[in-house]
Structures are given as C-alpha cells and as structure tokens.
C-alpha positions in Angstrom: 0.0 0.0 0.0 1.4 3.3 -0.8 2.4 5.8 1.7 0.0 8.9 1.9 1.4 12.6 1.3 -1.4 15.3 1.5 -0.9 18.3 -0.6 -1.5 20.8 1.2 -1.0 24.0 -1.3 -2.7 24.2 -5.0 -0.3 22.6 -7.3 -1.2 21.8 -11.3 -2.0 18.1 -11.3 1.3 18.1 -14.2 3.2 19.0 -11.1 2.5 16.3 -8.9 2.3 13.6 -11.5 6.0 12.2 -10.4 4.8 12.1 -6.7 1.5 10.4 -7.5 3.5 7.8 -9.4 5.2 7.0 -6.0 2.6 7.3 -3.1 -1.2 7.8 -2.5 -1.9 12.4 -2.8 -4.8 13.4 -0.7 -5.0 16.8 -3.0 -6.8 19.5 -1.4 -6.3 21.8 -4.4 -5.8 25.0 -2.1 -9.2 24.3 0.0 -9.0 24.0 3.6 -7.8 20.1 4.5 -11.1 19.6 6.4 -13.4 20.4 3.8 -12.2 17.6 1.2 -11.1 14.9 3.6 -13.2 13.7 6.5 -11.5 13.6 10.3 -10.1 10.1 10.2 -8.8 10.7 6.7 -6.8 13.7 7.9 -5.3 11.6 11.6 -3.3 9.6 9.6 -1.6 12.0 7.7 2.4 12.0 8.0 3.4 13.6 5.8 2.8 16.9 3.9 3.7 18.5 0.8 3.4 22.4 0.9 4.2 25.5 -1.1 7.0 27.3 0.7 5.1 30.8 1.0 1.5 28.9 2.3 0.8 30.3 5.5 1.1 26.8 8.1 1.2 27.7 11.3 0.6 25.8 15.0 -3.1 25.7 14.6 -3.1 24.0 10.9 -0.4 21.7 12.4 -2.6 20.4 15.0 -5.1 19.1 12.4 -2.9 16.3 11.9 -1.5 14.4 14.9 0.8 11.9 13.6 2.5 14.7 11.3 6.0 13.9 10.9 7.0 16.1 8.0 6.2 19.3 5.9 8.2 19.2 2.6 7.9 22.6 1.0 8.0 22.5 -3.4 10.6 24.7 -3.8 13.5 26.6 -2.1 11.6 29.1 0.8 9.7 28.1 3.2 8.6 31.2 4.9 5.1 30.3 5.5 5.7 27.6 7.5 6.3 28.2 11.8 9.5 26.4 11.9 9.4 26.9 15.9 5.6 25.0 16.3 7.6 22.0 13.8 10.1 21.9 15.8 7.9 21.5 19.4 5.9 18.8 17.4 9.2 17.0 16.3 8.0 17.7 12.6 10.8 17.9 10.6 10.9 20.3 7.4 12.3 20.3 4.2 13.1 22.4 0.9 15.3 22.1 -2.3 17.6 24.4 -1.8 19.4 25.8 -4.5 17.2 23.9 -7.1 16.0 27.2 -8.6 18.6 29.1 -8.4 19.7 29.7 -11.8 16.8 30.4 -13.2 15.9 32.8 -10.9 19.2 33.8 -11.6 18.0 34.7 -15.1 14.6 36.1 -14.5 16.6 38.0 -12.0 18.8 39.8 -15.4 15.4 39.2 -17.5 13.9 41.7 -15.1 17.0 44.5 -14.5 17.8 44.5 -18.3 14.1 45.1 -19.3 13.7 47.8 -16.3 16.6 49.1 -17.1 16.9 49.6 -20.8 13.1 50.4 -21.2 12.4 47.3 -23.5 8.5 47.4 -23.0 8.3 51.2 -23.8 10.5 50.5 -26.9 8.2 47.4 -27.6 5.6 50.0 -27.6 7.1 52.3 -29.6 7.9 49.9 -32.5 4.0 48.5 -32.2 2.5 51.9 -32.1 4.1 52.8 -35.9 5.7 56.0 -33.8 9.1 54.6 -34.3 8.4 54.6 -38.3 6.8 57.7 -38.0 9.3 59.3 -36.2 7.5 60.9 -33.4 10.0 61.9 -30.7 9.4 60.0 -26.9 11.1 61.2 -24.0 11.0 57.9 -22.7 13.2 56.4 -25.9 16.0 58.8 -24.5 19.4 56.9 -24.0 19.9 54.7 -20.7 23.2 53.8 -18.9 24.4 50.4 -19.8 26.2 47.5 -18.1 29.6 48.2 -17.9 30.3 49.6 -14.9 27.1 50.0 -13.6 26.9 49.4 -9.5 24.8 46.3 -8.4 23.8 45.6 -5.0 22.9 42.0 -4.3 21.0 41.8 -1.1 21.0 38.3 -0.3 24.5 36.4 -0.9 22.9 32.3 -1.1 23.0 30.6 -3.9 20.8 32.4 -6.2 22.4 35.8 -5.3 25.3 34.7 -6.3 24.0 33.6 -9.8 23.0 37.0 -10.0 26.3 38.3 -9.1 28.1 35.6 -11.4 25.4 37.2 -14.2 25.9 41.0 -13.5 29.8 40.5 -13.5 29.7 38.9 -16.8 28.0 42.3 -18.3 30.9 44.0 -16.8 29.2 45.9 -13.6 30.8 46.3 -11.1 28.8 43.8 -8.2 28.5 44.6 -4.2 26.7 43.1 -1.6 25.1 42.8 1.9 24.2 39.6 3.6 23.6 38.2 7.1 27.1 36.5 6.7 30.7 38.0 4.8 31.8 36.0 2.2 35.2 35.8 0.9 34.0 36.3 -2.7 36.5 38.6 -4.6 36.0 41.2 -6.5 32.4 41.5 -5.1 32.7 44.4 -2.5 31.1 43.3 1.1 29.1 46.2 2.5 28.4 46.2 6.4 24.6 47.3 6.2 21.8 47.6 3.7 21.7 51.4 4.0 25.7 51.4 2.7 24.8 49.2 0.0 21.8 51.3 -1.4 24.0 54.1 -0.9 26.1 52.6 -3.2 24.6 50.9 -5.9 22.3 52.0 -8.9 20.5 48.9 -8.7 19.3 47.0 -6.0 18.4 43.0 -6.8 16.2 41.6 -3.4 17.7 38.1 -2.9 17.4 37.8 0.6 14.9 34.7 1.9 12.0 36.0 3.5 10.8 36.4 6.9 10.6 38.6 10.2 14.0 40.1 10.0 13.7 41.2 6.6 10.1 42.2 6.6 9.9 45.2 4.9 14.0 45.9 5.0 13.6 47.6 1.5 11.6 51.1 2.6 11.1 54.6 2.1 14.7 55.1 3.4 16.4 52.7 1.7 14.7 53.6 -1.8 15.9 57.3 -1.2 18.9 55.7 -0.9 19.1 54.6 -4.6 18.4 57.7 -6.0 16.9 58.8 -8.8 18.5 56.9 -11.3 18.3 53.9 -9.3 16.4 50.9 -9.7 15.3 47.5 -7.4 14.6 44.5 -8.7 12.7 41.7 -6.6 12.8 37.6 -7.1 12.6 37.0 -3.7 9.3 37.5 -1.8 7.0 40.5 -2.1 7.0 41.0 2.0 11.0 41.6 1.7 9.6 45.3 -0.3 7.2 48.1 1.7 5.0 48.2 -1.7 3.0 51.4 -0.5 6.7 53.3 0.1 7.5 51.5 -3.2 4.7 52.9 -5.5 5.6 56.3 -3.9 9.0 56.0 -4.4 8.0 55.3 -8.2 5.3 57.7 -8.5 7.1 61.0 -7.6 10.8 60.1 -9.4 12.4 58.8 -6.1 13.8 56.0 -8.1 13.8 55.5 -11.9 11.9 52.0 -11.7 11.3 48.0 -11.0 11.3 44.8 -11.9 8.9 42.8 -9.7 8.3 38.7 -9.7 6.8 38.7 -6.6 3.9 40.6 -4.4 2.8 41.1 -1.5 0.0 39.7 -1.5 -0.2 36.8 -4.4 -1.8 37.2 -7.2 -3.0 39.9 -6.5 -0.4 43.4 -7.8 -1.8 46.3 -6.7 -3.6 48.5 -9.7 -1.2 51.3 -7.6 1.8 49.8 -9.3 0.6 47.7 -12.7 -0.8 51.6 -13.2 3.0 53.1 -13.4 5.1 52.6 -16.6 8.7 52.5 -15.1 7.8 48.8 -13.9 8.4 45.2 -15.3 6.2 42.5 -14.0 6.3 39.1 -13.6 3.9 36.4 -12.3 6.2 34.7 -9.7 8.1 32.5 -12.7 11.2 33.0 -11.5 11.7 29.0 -10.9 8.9 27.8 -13.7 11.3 26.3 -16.1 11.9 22.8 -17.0 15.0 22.3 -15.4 14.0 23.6 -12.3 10.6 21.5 -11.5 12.7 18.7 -12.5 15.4 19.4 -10.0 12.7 20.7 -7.3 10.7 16.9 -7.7 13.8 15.5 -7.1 14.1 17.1 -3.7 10.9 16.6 -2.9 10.8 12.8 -4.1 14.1 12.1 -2.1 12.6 13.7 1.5 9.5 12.2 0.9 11.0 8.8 0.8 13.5 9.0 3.1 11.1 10.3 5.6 8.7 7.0 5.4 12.1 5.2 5.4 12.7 6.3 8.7 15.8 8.2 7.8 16.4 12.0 8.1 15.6 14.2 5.2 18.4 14.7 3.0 17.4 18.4 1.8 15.9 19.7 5.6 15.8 23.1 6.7 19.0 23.7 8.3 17.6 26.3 10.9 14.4 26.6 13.3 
C-alpha cells in the first residue's frame, strides 16, 4: 500500500504527477484540509507536501496528529512556523538551490528590461511611432552594463548567480548579507543602507521572513536615488510596496522589476498603473529544469522520511 502525502498548497496536477507515481496524494487543491477529507482521513496524515510561502502555522499543524513532516515545493519556506515544527518533532524540508539559476535569469530578465526600457520601446515599434518618427522622451538613451553598481542583497546561492550574471555584463557587483563572504572582487558592504547608498540597482535576494520584513523602505529607496532601480525575485514581504509605489510615482527612483507581491496574485492596480515597472507572475523557478530538480528534492525527502531516515534536503535552521 502506498504511503499517503497530503498536498497541502494548490499545485497543477502536471506537477504532482511524479509524486502520484510513488505514493497515494490526498489533493486538497488549495481548499481547507477539512473540507475535502473527513476527520479520520486527515489523523493519519504523516506527511505533507506544501508550497513554501502557504501560510502553516501551530493551529493548521494540530489538524494532523501523527505529522511527521512538511516538505515545501521549492526553495523558501517562509510560511511555515518552523518553531511550532520543531515542538511537534516535525521535521521540514526544501530544495535548496534547485532554482537558483533560473531565478538567476529572471533576476537579469527583469534589471535588463527595467533598465533599458524594453516594453516602452516594444511600444514604440507596435504603435508605428518609431516609423513615424515621433520623438518619446521615454526612448531617450539609458546607462548600460559596464560599470554599472549592483547591489545583491541576499548572498545564497541564487544571489550569487545573480552576481556571477551582473559581472559577466561588466558591472561592477556589491553586496550585503547576514554573513561576509570571501568572494572577490564582489565588494562586502556592512549594512543595507551602505549598500543602497552605493549601488544604482538594487536586486532583493534575501529569503524571507521577520527580519527582513519590509527591509527595502522609504529610506532605503531614497537611498538609490533617482537613477536607481530595485529589482525583486525574492518574496513581495521583503519590499514596503506602499513606500515602493511612492517612491515610483514621484521620481524617487527611476523604476522595478517585480516577480513577486505582496499579496499573491494579487499586484496592486497602484503599481501595474505606473510605466517605469516590469512584471512578472512569480516565474522565477517555472522552467523545466528547475521543476525537475525541485521533484527530485521533494521525491528524495519524501521517501527518506517513510524510510525512517532523516531528510536529505531539511531546513537547516528553526
């Protein structure tokens, strides 16, 4: 009899076919757990199989008394309450790093497209003004790459894609993260505030959660200037969005490219309203390679947990 994994978050069904091939889903397609399984269905869950950024806190937890693990699809796992896991002995795991380098890329997808104005020129060639020669302010020349000062908040493994990226365009790359690394020739800076002081464009790679809630603000977008730019693939809570739209509104900083919101999928009308931002919808890992790499994770926790054996990708901290 297979083992029984209850998917907790709403996943396609294309994304769980590898796990249904290997154990018994109890898919609650996003809906609360009790209204699609009955009581006795739900006591005998073990296991759990979660999107990193679902809220799954103590009370949630309690639901399911023989709980033994929450594996989250995907590298974060802000949502979950790592302390109330830990006081239930529920262990939690990830796939670190398995997105990394394409998040890497929507990362420069995002900055080069913010940057160099590629949907107002996309505009502008659609519109016939370009053949007609109408003059646009907005089609004025943009500083390049080379040379250009990137701050990387966030030094794991996808900020240093990103900083891998940025270097091969010739920028000059800095960085501020929770620990120094000795990464030559990427300049260390000792706070956020120095960093945004620095750079011209600020790339979010920092995982979420209480200490960086909010971290990018009013302040720190004065920082940047008005030539600067932020660009988010991390989580939309890691960016004050109301300081953000009036940073963007009144010239603070020149623009943004966003891949994540506050609150998902929901962008405020306040910023898809302005021109000076790039949007995505939270694609930052949806490639191939990735979900491929992120099953794997998932697929080897999963069944070392009913082996009995600790998870091989667990969250290292609690």
């Amino acid at each position: 009899m297979a083992d029984k994994v209850l998917i907790y978050s709403r996943f396609p069904k294309s994304m769980m076919a590898r796990f249904a091939e290997r154990f018994e889903l109890l898919d609650t397609g996003g809906k609360p757990a009790r209204e699609v399984f009955s009581v006795d269905e739900l006591g005998g869950i073990r296991a759990m199989l979660t999107a990193g950024g679902s809220p799954l806190g103590a009370e949630a937890m309690d639901l399911f008394p023989k709980l033994g693990t929450i594996v989250c699809y995907g590298t974060g796992y802000d949502g979950v309450d790592l302390k109330a896991a830990a006081s239930r002995n529920i262990a939690v795991g990830h796939s670190p790093g398995a997105n990394a380098a394409s998040v890497a890329d929507i990362a420069m997808t995002l900055m080069l497209a913010t940057t160099r104005r590629i949907l107002v020129a996309d505009q502008y060639v659609r519109s016939g003004d370009w053949a007609a020669s109408k003059q646009s302010p907005m089609m004025r020349p943009q500083a390049g790459m080379p040379g250009r000062r990137i701050g990387v908040y966030g030094m794991g493994e996808i900020g240093r894609k990103i900083a891998a990226r940025c270097a091969a365009f010739e920028a000059d790359v800095g960085y501020f993260s929770r620990t120094r690394y000795d990464i030559p020739p990427y300049q260390y800076f000792q706070s956020l505030e120095a960093l945004a002081d620095w750079c011209s464009v600020l790339m979010i790679a920092v995982r979420a959660g209480a200490d960086t809630q909010h971290a990018v603000n009013a302040d720190i977008l004065k920082r940047l200037g008005a030539d600067g730019y932020v660009v988010n693939i991390s989580r939309g809570s890691v960016i004050d969005e109301k300081a953000l739209v009036a940073a963007l509104t009144d010239k603070t900083i020149a623009g943004a490219g966003l891949d994540v919101f506050e609150k998902e999928p929901h962008a405020p009308d306040a910023l898809t309203a302005l021109p000076n931002v790039v949007f995505a919808p939270h694609i930052g890992g949806h490639t191939l390679e990735s979900h491929v790499a992120m099953q794997n994770c998932v697929l080897a926790n999963l069944t070392a947990f009913f082996a009995g054996k600790p998870l091989p990708y667990a969250v290292k901290s609690a």
